[in-house]
C-alpha positions as CSV (number, residue, x, y, z in Angstrom):
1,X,89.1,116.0,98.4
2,X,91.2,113.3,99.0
3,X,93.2,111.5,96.1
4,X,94.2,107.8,96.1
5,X,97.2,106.7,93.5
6,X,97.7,103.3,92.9
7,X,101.6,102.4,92.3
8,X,102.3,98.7,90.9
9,X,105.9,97.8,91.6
10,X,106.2,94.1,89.8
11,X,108.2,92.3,91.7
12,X,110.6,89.0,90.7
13,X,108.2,86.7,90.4
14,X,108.4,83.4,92.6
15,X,107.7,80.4,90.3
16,X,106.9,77.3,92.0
17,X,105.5,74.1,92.1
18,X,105.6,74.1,88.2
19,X,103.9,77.2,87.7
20,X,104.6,78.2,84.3
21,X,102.9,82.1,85.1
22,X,99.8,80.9,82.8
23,X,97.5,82.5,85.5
24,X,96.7,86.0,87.3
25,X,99.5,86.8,90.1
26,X,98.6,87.1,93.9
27,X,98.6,91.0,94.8
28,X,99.9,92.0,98.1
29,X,98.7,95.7,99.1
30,X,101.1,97.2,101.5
31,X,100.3,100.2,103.8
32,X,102.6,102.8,104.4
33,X,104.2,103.8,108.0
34,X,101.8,106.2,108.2
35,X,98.6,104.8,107.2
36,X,96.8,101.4,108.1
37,X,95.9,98.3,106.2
38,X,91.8,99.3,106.8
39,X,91.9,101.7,103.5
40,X,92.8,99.5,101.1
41,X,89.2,97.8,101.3
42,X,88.7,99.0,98.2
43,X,91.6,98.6,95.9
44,X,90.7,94.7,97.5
45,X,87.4,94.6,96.5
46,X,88.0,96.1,93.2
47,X,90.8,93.2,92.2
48,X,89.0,90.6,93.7
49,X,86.1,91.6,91.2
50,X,88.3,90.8,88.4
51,X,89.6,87.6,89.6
52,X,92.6,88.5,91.4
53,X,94.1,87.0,94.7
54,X,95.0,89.6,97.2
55,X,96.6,88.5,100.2
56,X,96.3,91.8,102.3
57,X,99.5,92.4,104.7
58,X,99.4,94.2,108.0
59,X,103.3,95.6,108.9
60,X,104.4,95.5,112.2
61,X,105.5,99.3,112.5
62,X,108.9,98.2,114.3
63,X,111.5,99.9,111.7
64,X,112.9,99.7,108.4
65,X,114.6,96.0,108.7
66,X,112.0,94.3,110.9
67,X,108.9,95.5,108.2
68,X,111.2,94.4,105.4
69,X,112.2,91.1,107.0
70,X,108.6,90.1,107.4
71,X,107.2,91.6,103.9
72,X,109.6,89.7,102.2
73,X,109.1,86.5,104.7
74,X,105.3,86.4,103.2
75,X,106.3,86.9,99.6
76,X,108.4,84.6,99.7
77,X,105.4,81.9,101.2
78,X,103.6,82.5,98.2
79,X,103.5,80.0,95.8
80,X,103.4,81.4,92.2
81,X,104.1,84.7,90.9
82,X,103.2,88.1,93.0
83,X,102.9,91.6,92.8
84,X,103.2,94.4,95.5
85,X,101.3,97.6,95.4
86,X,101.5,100.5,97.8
87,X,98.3,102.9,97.9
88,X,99.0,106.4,99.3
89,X,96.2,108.8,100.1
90,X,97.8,112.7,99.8
């Protein structure tokens, strides 16, 4: 039986364009290195359902700084606050 945890690391939020935080944050599921972005369909479709916006991020697989340098390139695009999460599937 496979078990999925959810962990919800709140990151600074970004606050732009006058966003005063009033409204939901954009969550941004991130895959592990050994899993792909395909089994977080649900953990999409369930915050979608209660009004979230999830921009869902593929990483490259290239190492440590190169997966970093581009998370943090498309967090940093966001406009608003964000949130990452990071499923894992024992």
């Amino acid at each position: 039986m496979a078990v999925a945890t959810l962990c919800v690391a709140p990151a600074a939020p970004a606050v732009t364009d006058g966003d005063t935080g009033g409204g939901k944050p954009t969550v941004v599921p991130v895959h592990g290195a050994f899993a792909g972005g395909s089994g977080r369909s649900g953990l999409i479709e369930w915050l979608e359902r209660r009004g979230y916006t999830v921009m869902a991020l593929a990483k490259r697989l290239c190492g440590l700084f190169s997966d970093s340098t581009h998370i943090a390139s498309v967090l940093n695009s966001i406009k608003g606050r964000w949130l990452t999460t990071s499923t894992a599937e024992p």
